[in-house]
N, C-alpha and C positions, 0 to 999 in steps of 0.2 A: 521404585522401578528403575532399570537398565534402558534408557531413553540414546537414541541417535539420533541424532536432526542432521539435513541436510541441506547444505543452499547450494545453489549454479557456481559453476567454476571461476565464472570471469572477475567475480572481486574474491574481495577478503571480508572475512566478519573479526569484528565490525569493520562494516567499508568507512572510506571516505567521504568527501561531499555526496557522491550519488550511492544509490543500493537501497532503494528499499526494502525489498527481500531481505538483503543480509542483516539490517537493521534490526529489523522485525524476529529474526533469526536469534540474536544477538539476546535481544530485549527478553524472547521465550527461554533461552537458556539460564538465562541470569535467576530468573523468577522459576523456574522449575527448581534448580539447585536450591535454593531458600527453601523450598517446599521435601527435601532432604531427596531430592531423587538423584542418580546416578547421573550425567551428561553426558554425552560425547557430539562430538562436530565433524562431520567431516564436509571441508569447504577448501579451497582455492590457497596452496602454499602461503605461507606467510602471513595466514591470519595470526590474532594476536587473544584471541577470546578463550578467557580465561574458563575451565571445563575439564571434567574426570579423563578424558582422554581425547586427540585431536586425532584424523588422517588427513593427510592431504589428496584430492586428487592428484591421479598422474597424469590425468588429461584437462586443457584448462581451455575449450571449447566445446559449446554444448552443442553446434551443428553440427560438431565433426565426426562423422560414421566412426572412424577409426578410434575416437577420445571418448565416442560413447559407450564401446566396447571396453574399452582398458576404465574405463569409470564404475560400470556394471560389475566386472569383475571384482574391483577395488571395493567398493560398497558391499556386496556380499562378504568378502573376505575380513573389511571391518567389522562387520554385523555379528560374525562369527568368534572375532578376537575380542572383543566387548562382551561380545555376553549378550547382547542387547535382546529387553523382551519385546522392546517394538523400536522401527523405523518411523521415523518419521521426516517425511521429503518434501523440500521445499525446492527440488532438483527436476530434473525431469524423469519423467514415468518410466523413459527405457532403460533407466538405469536400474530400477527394483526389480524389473524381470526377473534376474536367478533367486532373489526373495519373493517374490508371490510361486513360485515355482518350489521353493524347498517348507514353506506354509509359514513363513516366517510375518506373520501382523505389522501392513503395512501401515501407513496414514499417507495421502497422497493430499497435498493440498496446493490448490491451484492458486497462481496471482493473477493471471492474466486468464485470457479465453482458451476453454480445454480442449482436449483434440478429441471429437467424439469416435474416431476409428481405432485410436489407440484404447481410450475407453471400456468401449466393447468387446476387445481381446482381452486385456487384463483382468476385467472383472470376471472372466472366464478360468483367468487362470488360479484366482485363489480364492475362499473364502473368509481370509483374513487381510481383506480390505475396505479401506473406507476412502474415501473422497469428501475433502471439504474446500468449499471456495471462500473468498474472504469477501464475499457477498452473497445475497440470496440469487443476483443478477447473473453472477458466475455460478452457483447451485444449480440454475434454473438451465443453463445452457447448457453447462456438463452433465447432468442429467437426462439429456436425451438422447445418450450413450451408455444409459442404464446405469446398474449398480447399486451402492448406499451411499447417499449424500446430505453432509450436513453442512450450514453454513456458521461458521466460523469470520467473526469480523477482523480485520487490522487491528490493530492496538496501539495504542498514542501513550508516553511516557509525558503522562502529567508532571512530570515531578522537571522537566525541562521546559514546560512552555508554562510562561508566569502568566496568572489572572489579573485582566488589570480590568478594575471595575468602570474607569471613570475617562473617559477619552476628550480631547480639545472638540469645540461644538464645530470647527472649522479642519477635522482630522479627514486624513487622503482617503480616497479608495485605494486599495492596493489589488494587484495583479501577480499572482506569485506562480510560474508554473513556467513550462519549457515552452518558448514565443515560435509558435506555427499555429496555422490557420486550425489546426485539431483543437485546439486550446480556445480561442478566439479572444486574441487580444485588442484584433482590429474592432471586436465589437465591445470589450471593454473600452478603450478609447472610446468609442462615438457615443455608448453610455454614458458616461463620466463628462464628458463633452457638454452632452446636452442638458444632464444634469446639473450642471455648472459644480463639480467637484474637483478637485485637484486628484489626478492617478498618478501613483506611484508602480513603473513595471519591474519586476525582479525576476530572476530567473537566464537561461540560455539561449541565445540560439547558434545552428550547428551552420555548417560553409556546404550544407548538402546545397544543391543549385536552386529548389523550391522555397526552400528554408529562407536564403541569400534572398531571391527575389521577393519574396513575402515580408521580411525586414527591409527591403529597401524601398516599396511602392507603397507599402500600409502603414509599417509605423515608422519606422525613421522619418518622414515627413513631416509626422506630428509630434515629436517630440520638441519640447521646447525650453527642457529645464527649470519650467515652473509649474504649470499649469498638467502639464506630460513631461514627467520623468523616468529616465532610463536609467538605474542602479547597478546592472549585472548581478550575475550569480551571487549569491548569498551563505552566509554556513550557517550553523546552526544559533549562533548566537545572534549574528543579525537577522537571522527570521523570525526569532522570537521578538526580539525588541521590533520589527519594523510590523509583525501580524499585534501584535501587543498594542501598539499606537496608530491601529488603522481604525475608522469608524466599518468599516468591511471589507472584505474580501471579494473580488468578482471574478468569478475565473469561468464565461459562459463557453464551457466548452462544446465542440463540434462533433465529438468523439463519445464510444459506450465506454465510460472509465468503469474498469474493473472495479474500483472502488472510490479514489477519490481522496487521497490522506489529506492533502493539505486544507480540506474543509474542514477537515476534525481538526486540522493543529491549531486554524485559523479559531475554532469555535473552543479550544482548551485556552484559547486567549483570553476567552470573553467575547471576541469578534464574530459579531453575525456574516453570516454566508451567502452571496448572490451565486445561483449556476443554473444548469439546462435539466432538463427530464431526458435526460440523458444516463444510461448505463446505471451503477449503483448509485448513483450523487442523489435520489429521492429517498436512501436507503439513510444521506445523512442530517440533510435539511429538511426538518420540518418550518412546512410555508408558515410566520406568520407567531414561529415560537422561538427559534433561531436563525432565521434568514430567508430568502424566499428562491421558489425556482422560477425561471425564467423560460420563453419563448424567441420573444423579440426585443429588437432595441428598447421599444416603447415600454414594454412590461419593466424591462432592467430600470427603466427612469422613474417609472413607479416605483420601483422597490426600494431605491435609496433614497428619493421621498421619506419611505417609511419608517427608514433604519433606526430612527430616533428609538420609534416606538417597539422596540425590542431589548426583552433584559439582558443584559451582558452576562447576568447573574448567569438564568437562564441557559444560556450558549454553553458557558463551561460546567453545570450539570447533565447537560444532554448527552456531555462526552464522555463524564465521570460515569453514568449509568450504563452505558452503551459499550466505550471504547478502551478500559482501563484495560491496563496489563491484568493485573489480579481476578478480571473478569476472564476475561481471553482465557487465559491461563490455563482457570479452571474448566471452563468448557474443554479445553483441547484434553486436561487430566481422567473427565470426564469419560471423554472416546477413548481414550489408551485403556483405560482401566473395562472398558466394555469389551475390548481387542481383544485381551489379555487375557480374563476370567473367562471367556468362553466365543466361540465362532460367531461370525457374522454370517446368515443365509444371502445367498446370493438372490 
């Protein structure tokens, strides 16, 4: 097949330290072309990802009316110079409009929360669309703006995050994730705390003024350089060695994650996963086979109690069955190839 995939304007594929989207983008490409399919990309000037043919957006803001215009046009007009027998978008929805509009077989797949008014038009406008979320969580939402929807999970490049089977009986908790109260690092510290663990925190935070104030009243207080450590932002090679050499992962977030990747990176470590019943994150942790979900302080202190009693093994087959590229892959080949051989009823 003659395949387009699309990511958001604002990085490059492959991005740098941040992008999951493109990442993920990145990762489908690579593993479609092994599978002898045609590629094309079209993403944000100056990507570098190697592909049967690139475009660039000429707009490189996805709020902007005007960029979404000149982007719409640009995508159909690639769609056309390709050849392409299917779209597939990791961009946003207003940009397929002149493709669901000319019958052209979309794939709309969502990362974050869908917009169910857009939804509802679009799936009006063709019968060669499909919708997939990278959760049942995200499935479940976008689907109340009708249409066909399947879910489709993230995918984790095993072959980057090392298995390490056997970790120190005195190894940190770690915190790996963007430090605001969404996230809830203030309650990772008071777990870890009272758990009598050592945390280790990684990740960002930004100089918005909430952000600022929530780093300086919650955790800079307790940071102490032993006990509470503060690492900053990480790339890819120190999150592997640092999720590699953690007894878990605790990221009790506050927030409906879309999905939730860095429990899977965490669990392609070997490392069990502490987090909330929150958004997809129950779609990753199973309680009690590779890590547990959490409530409250008090649950969290229970669960790394537990941690011992969890196989490492375990963790990183839960990912291998669930989250592989090869997996992914084929499902998403699966849909194209449905698109393609014949109509989708509305």
């Amino acid at each position: 097949m003659r395949i387009l995939l699309t990511a958001d304007p604002e990085l490059t594929v492959p991005p740098g330290p941040y992008g999951g989207v493109q990442r993920l983008v990145a990762q489908w490409i690579e593993e479609l072309r092994k599978h002898g399919h045609q590629v094309a990309l079209m993403a944000r000037v100056g990507s570098t990802m190697s592909c049967d043919a690139f475009f660039p957006w000429p707009g490189n803001q996805s709020q902007n009316p005007a960029h979404t215009i000149r982007n719409a046009r640009a995508l159909a007009s690639a769609a056309r110079t390709f050849r392409a027998d299917i779209v597939h978008s990791s961009s946003r929805l207003l940009y397929t409009w002149p493709l669901l509009l000319s019958g052209t077989p979309v794939i709309m797949t969502y990362h974050r929360r869908p917009g169910e008014r857009q939804i509802a038009i679009a799936r009006r406008l063709s019968r060669q669309l499909i919708f997939t979320g990278v959760s049942g969580y995200i499935s479940e939402l976008g689907g109340r703006g009708g249409g066909n929807w399947k879910t489709v999970y993230n995918c984790i490049d095993l072959n980057r995050l090392t298995f390490r089977e056997k970790v120190a009986p005195d190894a940190p908790l770690v915190f790996l994730s963007r430090i605001d109260a969404d996230k809830g690092a203030h309650l990772a510290i008071d777990i870890a705390r009272r758990a009598g663990r050592q945390l280790i925190i990684a990740g960002n935070h930004s100089a918005d003024e909430n952000a600022v104030r929530y780093w300086r009243d919650l955790i800079e207080p307790h940071i102490d350089g032993q006990n509470i450590r503060y690492i900053g932002p990480v790339d890819d090679n120190q999150k592997n060695a640092l999720l590699g050499s953690s007894c878990a992962l605790i990221v009790p977030t506050q927030c409906d994650e879309a999905f939730g990747l860095v429990y899977a990176e965490a669990l392609a470590c070997g490392t069990p996963a502490i987090g909330t019943r929150r958004g997809a994150v129950p779609e990753i942790i199973d309680p009690g086979k590779n890590g547990w979900l959490i409530s409250t302080v008090e649950e969290g202190v229970e669960a790394v109690s537990k941690i011992a009693s969890l196989s490492r093994s375990v963790c990183r087959q839960s990912v291998e069955e669930k989250f592989s590229i090869p997996k992914i892959v084929a499902a998403y080949e699966s849909i194209y190839r449905s698109l393609v051989v014949k109509p989708v009823s509305k």
